[in-house]
N, C-alpha and C positions, 0 to 999 in steps of 0.2 A: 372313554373320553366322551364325555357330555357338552354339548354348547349350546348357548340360550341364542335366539332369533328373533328379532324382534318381527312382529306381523306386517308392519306398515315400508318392510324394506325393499317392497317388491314395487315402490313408486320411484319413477323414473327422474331424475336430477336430485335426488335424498342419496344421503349418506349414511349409512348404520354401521353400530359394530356389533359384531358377534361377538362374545364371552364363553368364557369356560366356564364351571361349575361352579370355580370361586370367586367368580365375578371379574376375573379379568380380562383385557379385550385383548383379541385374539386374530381375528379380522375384521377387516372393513371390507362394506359392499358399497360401491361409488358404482351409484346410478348414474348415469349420461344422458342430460336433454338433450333435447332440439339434435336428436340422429335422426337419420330414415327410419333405421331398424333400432329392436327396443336392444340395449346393452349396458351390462356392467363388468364391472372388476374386480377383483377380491386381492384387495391386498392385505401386508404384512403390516405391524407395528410400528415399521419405520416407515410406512409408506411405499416401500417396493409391491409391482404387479405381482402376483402370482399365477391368477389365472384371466383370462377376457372371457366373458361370456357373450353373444350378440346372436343375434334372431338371424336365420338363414332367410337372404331375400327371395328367393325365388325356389318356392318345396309346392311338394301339392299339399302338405298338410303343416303346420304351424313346427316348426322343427327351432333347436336352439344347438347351439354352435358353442364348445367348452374347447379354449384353446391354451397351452401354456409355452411361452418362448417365443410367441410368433406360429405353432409349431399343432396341427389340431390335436387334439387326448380324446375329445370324445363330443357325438351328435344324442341329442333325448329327443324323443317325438311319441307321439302318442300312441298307442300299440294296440287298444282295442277298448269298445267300453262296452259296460253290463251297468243295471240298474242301481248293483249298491256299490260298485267299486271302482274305480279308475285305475287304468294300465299305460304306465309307461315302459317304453323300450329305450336304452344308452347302449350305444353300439360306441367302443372303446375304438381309438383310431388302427390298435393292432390288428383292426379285423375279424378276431376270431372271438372277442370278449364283449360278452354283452351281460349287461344289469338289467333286471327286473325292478321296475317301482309298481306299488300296487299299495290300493287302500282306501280308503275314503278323503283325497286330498283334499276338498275343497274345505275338510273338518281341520287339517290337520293332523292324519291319523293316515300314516302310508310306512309300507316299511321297504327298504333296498337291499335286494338278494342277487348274489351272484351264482349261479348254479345250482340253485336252492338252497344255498345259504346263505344264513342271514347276516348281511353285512351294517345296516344303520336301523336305527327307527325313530321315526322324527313322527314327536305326536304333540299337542297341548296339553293331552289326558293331566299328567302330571306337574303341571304347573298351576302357578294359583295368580301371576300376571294376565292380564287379559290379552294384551297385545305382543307375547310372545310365545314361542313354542320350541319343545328341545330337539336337538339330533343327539342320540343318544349312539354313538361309532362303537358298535359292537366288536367289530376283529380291529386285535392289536396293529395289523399290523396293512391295515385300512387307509388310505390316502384322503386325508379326513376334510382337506382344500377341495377335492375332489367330490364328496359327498358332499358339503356344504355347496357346491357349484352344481352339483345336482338337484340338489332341494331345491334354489332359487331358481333352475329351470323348471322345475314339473310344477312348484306353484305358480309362475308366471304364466304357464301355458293353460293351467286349469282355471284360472282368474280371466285372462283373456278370452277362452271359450264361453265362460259362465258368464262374461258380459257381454259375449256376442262381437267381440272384435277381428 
């Protein structure tokens, strides 16, 4: 499963849709002004929520918050950085599940592995748009609302560091 992103979704009171490979829309990401904390949604075609996404107010370190039902699925926060790569950790709310994000995000160029396997990879590499970049949902059998709710956290938090907010 492939889906295109646009770059500029990660601004807060815009609305984007995400598409699949044959150009159809798939989701929406409904940014939310004027909150405390930074937050969006990802919904369905018809408009139903799927997932809420929103910035944890009070963390020691810039943390985001993937909730679905009311109901938490899962936190991403920053896991460790080195000079050419960025580390994210997503701790699954079952406790014992956690995802690896790693890569060069601020390029566009990260892949998400569960156990050392490879579950997405969301790069620009391959696109010839300038203002978007794919997730490319590796396992069939992948919660693909979930990875795309993951990607708009680990870019927002690397966007947010890199300008110093």
């Amino acid at each position: 499963m492939r889906f295109l992103v646009r770059d500029r979704l990660l601004a807060l009171g815009d609305d984007y849709w995400i598409e699949d490979d044959r150009g159809e829309k798939v989701y929406l990401v409904d940014g939310k002004a004027m909150r405390l904390r930074d937050t969006f949604e990802l919904k369905d075609t018809q408009g139903r929520v799927l997932i809420d996404i929103h910035q944890k107010m009070f963390a020691l370190r810039d943390t985001m918050v993937i909730e679905r039902d009311g109901e938490p699925l899962a936190t991403v926060r920053r896991k460790r950085l080195s000079l050419l790569r960025n580390h994210y950790r997503v701790s699954l709310a079952d406790g014992r599940t956690e995802l690896d994000v790693s890569g060069k995000i601020l390029d566009r160029e990260f892949a998400v592995e569960y156990d050392g396997e490879l579950l997405a990879v969301i790069s620009r590499r391959w696109l010839h748009v300038r203002e978007t970049y794919g997730v490319d949902v590796v396992r069939e059998d992948a919660d693909p609302a979930l990875l795309i709710a993951v990607t708009v956290c680990v870019i927002h938090l690397a966007e947010k560091e890199r300008d110093g907010d």
